[in-house]
C-alpha positions as a LaTeX table, in Angstrom:
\begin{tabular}{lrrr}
\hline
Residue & $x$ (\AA) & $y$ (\AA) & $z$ (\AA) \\
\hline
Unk1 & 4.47 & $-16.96$ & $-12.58$ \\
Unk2 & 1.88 & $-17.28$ & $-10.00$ \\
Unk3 & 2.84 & $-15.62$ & $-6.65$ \\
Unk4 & 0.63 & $-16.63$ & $-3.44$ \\
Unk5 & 0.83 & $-13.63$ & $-1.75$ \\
Unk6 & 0.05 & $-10.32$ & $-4.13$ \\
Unk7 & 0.14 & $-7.36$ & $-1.52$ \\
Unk8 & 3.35 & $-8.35$ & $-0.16$ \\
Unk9 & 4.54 & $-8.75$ & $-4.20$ \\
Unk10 & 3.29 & $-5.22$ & $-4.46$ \\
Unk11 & 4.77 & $-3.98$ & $-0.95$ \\
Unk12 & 8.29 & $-5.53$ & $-1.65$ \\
Unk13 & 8.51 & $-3.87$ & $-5.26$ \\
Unk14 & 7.83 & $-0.65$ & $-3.69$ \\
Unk15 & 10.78 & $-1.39$ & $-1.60$ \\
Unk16 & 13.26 & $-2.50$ & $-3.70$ \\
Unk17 & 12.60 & 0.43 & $-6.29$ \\
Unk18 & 13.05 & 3.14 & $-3.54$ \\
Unk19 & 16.54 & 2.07 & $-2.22$ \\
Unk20 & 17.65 & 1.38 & $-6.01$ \\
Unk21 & 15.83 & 5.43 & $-6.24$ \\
Unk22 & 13.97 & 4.27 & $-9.28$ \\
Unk23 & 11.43 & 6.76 & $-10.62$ \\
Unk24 & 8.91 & 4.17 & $-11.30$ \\
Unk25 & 7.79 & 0.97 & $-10.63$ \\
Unk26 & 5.33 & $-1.41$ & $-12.99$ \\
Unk27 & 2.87 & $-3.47$ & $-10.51$ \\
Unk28 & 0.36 & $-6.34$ & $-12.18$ \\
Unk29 & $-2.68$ & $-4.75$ & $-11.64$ \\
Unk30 & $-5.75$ & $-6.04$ & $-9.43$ \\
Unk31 & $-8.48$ & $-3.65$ & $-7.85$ \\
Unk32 & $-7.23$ & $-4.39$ & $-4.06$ \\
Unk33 & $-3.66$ & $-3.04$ & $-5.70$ \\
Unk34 & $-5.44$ & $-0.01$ & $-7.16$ \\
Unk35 & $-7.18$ & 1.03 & $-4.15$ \\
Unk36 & $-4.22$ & 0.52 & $-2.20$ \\
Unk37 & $-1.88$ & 3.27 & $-4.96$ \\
Unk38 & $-4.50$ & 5.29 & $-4.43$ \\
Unk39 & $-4.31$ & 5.72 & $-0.71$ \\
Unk40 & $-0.25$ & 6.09 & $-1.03$ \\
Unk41 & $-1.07$ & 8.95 & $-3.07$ \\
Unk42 & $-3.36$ & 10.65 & $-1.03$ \\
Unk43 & $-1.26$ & 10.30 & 1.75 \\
Unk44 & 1.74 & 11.64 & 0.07 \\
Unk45 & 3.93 & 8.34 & 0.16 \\
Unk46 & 3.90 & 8.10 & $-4.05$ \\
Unk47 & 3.37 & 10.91 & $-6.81$ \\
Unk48 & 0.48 & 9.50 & $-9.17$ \\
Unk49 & $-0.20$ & 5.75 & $-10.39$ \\
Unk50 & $-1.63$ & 4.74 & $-13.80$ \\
Unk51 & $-3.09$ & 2.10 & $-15.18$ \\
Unk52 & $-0.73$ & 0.99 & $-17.96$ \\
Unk53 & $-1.86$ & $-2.09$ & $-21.04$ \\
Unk54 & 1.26 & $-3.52$ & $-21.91$ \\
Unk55 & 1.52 & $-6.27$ & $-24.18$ \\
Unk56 & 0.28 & $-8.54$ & $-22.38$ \\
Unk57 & $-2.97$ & $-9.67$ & $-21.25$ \\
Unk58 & $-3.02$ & $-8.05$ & $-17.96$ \\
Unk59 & $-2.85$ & $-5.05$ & $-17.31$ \\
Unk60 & $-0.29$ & $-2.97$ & $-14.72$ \\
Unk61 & $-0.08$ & $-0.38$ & $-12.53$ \\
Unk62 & 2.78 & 2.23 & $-12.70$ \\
Unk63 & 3.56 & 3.82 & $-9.87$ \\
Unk64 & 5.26 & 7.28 & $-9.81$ \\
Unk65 & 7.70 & 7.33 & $-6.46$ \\
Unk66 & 7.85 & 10.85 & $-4.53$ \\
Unk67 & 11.40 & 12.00 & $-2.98$ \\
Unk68 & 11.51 & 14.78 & $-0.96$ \\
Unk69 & 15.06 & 15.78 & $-1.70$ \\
Unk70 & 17.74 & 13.44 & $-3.95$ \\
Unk71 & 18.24 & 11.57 & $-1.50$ \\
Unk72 & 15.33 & 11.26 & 1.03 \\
Unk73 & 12.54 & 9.04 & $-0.29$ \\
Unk74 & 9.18 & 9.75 & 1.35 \\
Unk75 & 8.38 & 5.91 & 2.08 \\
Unk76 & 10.79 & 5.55 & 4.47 \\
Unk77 & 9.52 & 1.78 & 5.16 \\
Unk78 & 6.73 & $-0.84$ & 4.38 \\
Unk79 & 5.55 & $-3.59$ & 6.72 \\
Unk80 & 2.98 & $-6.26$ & 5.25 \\
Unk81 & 1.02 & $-7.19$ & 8.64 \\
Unk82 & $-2.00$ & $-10.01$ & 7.50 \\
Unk83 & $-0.50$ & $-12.91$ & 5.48 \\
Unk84 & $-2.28$ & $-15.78$ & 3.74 \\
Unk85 & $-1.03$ & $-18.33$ & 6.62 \\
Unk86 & $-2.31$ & $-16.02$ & 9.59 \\
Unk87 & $-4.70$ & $-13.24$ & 8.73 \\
Unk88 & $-4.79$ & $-9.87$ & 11.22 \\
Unk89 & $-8.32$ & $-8.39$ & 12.25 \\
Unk90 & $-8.71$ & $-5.66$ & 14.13 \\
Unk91 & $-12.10$ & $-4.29$ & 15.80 \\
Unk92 & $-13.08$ & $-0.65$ & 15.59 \\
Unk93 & $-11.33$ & 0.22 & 18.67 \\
Unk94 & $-7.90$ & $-1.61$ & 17.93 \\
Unk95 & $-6.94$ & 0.08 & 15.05 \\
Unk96 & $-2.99$ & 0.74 & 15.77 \\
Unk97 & $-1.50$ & 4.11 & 15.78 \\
Unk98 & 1.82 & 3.61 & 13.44 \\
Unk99 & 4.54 & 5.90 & 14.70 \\
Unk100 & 2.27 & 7.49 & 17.04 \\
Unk101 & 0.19 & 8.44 & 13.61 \\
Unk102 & 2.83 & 9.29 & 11.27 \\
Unk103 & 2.58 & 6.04 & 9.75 \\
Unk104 & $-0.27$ & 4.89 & 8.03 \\
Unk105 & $-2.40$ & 1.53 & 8.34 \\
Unk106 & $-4.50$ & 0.68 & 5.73 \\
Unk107 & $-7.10$ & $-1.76$ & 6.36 \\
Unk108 & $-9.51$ & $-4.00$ & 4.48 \\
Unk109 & $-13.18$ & $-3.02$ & 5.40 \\
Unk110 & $-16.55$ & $-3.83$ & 4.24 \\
Unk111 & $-16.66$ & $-0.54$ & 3.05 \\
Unk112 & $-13.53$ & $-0.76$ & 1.13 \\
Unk113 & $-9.94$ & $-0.06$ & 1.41 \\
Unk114 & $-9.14$ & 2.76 & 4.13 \\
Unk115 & $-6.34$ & 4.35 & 5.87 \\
Unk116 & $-6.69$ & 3.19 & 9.91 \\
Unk117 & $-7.69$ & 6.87 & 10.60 \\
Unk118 & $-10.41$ & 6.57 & 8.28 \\
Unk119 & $-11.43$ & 3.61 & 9.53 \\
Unk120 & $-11.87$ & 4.74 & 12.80 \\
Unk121 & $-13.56$ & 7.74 & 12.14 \\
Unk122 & $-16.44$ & 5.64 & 10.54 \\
Unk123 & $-16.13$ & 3.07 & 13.21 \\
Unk124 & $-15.46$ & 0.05 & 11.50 \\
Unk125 & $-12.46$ & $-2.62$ & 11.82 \\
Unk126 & $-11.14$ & $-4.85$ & 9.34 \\
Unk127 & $-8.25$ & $-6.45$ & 7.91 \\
Unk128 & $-5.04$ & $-5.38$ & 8.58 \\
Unk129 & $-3.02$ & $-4.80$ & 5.54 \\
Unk130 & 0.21 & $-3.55$ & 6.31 \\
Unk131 & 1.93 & $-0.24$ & 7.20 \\
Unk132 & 3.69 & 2.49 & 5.33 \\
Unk133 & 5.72 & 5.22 & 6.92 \\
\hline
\end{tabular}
């Protein structure tokens, strides 16, 4: 099934497994995807990811959730922000401050994918992905 808008696939899987309190979640796998699980785990939003071969051809990313108690999940929400019908740029100086920086932004850069903080630090804008918190 081909789905036109991957990130928000991704973001909305996420979702669904942390108010059903799954333990993991399988993701089809892309690099943008990847890079993406990687920065939820650094930030402490998701345990560990992996990528998994199944049997089929592509391959999928499994993605460990983190709770901090039974009942509290650590991603408390997700918001996709660029879409295919109306992309979001921001410069180097209008990278937004999610939840006055508890939140994360992760942005699309020509230096890769990187947290908002990140971002700015280096001075460079981007694409607005979407935000975690």
């Amino acid at each position: 099934m081909s789905v036109t808008d991957p990130i928000a696939d991704m973001l909305t899987r996420i979702r669904n497994a942390v108010n059903a309190r799954h333990e993991t979640v399988n993701i089809p796998a892309s690099k943008i995807k990847g890079e993406m699980a990687r920065i939820l785990t650094e930030e402490g939003f998701i345990e560990s990811y992996d990528l998994v071969r199944q049997g089929t051809p592509q391959a999928a990313i499994r993605i460990r959730l983190h709770y901090r108690s039974r009942s509290e999940p650590s991603i408390m929400g997700l918001k996709r922000v660029s879409k295919p019908g109306l992309r979001v740029y921001v410069g180097k100086g209008e990278i937004p401050r999610y939840y006055g920086g508890i939140g994360v932004a992760m942005l699309s850069t020509s230096q890769g994918v990187m947290t908002g903080r990140q971002a700015w630090r280096l001075g460079v804008g981007g694409e607005l992905l979407c935000y975690v918190w």
